[in-house]
C-alpha positions in Angstrom: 0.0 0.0 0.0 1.2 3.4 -0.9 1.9 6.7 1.8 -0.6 8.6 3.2 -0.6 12.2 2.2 1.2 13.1 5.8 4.1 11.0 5.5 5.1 12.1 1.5 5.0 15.7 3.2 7.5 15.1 6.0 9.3 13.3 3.7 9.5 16.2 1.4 10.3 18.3 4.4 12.9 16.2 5.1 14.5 16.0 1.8 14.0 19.9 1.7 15.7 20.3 4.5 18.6 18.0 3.3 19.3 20.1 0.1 19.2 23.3 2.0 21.7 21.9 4.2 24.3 21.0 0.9 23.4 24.3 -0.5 25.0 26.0 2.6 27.7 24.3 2.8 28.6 24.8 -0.7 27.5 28.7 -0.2 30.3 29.0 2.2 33.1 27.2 0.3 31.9 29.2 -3.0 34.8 32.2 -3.9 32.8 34.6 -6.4 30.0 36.5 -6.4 28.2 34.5 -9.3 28.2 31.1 -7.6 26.6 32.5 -4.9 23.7 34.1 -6.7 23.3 30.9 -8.6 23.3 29.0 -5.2 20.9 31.1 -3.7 18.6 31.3 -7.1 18.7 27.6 -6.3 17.4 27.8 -2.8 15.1 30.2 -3.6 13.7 27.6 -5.9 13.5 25.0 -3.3 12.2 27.2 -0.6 11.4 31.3 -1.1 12.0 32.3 2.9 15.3 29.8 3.2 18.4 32.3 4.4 21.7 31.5 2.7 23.7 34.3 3.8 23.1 36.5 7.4 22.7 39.6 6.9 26.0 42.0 7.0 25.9 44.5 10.6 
């Protein structure tokens, strides 16, 4: 028998939550300016509210 609805959505939390993780690693390890707009164009894709960088003071 398949999932119920609940458990694909935690799942996709969870795998949401997984590539956000990657993405900020490889955020801080990228050098230039353009990776880093195309890694956070990526995460915006994934999830729109999902922080990246913190804010400079």
């Amino acid at each position: 028998m398949g999932r119920c609805e609940r458990q694909r959505e935690l799942a996709r939390r969870r795998k949401r939550g997984e590539q956000l993780k990657k993405l900020r690693v490889k955020f801080a390890k990228a050098k230039n300016q353009g990776d880093k707009e195309a890694l956070v164009e990526k995460a915006f894709r994934i999830s729109p509210f999902a922080v990246l960088e913190t804010a400079a003071p």
